[in-house]
N, C-alpha and C positions, 0 to 999 in steps of 0.2 A: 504493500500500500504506500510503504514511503517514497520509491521511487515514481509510481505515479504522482505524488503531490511533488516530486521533482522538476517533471516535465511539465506537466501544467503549469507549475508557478515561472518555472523556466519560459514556457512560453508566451505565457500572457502579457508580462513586460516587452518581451523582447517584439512581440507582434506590434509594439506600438511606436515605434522607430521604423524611419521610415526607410520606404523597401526601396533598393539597391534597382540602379536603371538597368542592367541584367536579368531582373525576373519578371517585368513584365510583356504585354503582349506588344508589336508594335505591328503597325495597319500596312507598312514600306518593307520591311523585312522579314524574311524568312527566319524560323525557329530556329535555336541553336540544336545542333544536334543531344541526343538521351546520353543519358551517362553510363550505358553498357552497353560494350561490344557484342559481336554477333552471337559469340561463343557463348560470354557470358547471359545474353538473352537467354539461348536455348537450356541453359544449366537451371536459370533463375525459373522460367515459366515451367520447366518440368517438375519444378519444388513446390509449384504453388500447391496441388491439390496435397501432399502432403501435410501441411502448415496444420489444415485442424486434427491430424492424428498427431502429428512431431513438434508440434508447435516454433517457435523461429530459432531452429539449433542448426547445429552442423548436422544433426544427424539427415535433416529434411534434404540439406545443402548432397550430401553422399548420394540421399536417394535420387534426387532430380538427378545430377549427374549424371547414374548410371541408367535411367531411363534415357534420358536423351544420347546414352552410347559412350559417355567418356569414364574414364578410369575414375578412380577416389583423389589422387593426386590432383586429379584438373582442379579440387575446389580450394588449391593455393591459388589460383585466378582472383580470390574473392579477399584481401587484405583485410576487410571490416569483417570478413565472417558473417556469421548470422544476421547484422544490424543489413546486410544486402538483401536477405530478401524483404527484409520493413522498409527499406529502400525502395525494389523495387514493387512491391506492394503500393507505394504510397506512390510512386510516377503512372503505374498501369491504370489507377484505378481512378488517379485526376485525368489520364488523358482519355480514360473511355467516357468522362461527361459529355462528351461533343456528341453522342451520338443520342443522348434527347435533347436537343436543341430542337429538333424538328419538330418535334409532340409540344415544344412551348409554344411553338408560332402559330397554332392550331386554333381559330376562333371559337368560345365554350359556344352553347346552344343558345344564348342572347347573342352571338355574332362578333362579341366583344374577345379582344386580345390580352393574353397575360399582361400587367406590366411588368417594369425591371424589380423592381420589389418580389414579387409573387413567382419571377421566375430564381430569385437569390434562395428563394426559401425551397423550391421544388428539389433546384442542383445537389442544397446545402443535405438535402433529406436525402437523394440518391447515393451520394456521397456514403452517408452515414451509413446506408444501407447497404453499400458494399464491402462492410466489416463485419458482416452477419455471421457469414461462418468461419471467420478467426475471431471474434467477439472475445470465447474462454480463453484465448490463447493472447488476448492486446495486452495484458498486462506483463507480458513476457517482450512484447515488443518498445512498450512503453521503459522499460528498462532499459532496455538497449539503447535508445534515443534519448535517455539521460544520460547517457556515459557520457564523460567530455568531451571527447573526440568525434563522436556523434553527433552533437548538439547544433553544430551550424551548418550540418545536411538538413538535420529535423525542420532548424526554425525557416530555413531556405524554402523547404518544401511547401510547410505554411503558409507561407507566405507567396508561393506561387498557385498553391491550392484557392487561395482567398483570389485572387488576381484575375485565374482561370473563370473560377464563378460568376466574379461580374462581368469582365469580356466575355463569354458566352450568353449572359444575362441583357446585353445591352448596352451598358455600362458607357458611354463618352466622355465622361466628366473630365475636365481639365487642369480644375481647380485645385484648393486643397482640401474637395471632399475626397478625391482621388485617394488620397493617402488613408483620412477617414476612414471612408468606408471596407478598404482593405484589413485596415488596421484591428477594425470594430471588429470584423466578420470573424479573422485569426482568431480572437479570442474569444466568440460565442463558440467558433467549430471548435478549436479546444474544449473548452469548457463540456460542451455539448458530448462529444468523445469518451471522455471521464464518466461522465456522467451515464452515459448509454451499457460501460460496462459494470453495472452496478443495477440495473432495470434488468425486473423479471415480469414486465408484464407485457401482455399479448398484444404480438408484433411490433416491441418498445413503443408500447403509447406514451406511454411517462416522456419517453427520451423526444415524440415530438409535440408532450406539452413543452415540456422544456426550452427547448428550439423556440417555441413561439413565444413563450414568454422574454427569452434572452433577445430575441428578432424586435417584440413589440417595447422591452426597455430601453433600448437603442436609439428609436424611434421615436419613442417620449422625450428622450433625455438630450438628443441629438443638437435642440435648440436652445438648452439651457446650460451646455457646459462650453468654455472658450476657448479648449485646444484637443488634440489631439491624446495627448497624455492623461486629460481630464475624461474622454470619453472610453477610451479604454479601462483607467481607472475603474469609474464607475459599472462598465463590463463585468469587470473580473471579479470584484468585491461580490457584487449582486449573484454571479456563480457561485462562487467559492461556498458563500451563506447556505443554497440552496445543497449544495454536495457536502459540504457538514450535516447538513439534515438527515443528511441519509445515510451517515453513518463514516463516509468517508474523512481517513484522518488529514486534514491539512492543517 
């Protein structure tokens, strides 16, 4: 439990600083290339269905391997060890959001279209949702991504995750909600993360009252505090209360 309250507190700050002109989208240029090679792709994604029997060990790292045809040796390729496949866990699974963008631009049965709002909260829930079946096994990943050596993939990722959500959501802003609202989000889907693997009830409801409630404090609060660091604040605090509640030690 205490490395979970590592990463979280680790990331709620750090989500509120603002993000590095390398991680976001840009409209003139092409994406930098993923951070595994080819090899290592075929090692990584042959581990995945592993993960909820082996949880993120070397031992999943051996099995993928040897499904995809390479020896046990190959998995010196992977220097972070086990923390690669929460790696690449956490790259796959932002970059398969794009593929319901299509179902947002859908007009509902009054003919009316999502807006960027409504479509932050859809992504933010799919998201969530594709930790379902490593759920019992995030607290094992959550540790890995507090190691210190870890921690500035982790908060990178976050902060690329939050980025992805509103450019695919719409998102133009220019200004310095830009920063905002990335900032804000890093720290609801944190927060939200935590929180979902500690929810036993059906189909995490809790985890998307949760979500709404952290989406609609944001919202509230959004015009009454004066920077950046204030709204984040007010983010995290307002989490933190509610996952004390439930037991969690932070």
């Amino acid at each position: 439990m205490a490395s979970k309250s590592r990463v979280l507190l680790g990331w709620l700050p750090l989500a509120s600083r603002p993000i590095k002109s390398a991680s976001y989208h840009s409209y003139t240029h092409p994406p930098p290339p993923g951070p595994f090679a080819e090899i290592e792709r075929s090692i990584l994604s042959a581990s995945i269905p592993y993960i909820p029997s082996h949880g993120f060990t070397h031992t999943t790292l051996s099995l993928g391997a040897k499904d995809a045809g390479y020896i046990d040796a190959s998995t010196n390729l992977f220097p972070n060890g086990a923390f690669s496949l929460v790696h690449y866990h956490l790259v796959t699974q932002r970059l398969d959001l794009a593929k319901h963008v299509e179902g947002l631009e859908k007009p509902d049965s009054n003919g009316k279209v999502m807006g960027t709002g409504g479509k932050v909260r859809v992504l933010t829930w799919e998201r969530l949702m594709a930790n379902r079946e490593v759920i019992h096994r995030w607290q094992e990943a959550l540790a890995l991504m507090s190691q210190p050596s870890n921690i500035p993939t982790s908060i990178s990722e976050l902060s690329s995750l939050a980025d992805e959500i509103w450019f695919l959501s719409g998102d133009t802003s220019v200004d310095t909600s830009w920063y905002t609202k990335r900032a804000s989000l890093s720290a609801i889907y944190a927060a939200t993360e935590l929180f979902m693997t500690t929810d036993k009830s059906a189909n995490y409801h809790e985890t998307g009252e949760f979500l709404d409630r952290r989406l609609k404090d944001v919202q509230d609060m959004g015009s009454a505090v004066g920077n950046v660091g204030q709204w984040i604040g007010f983010t995290a605090h307002a989490g933190l209360n509610v996952l004390r509640s439930k037991g969690v030690r932070i």
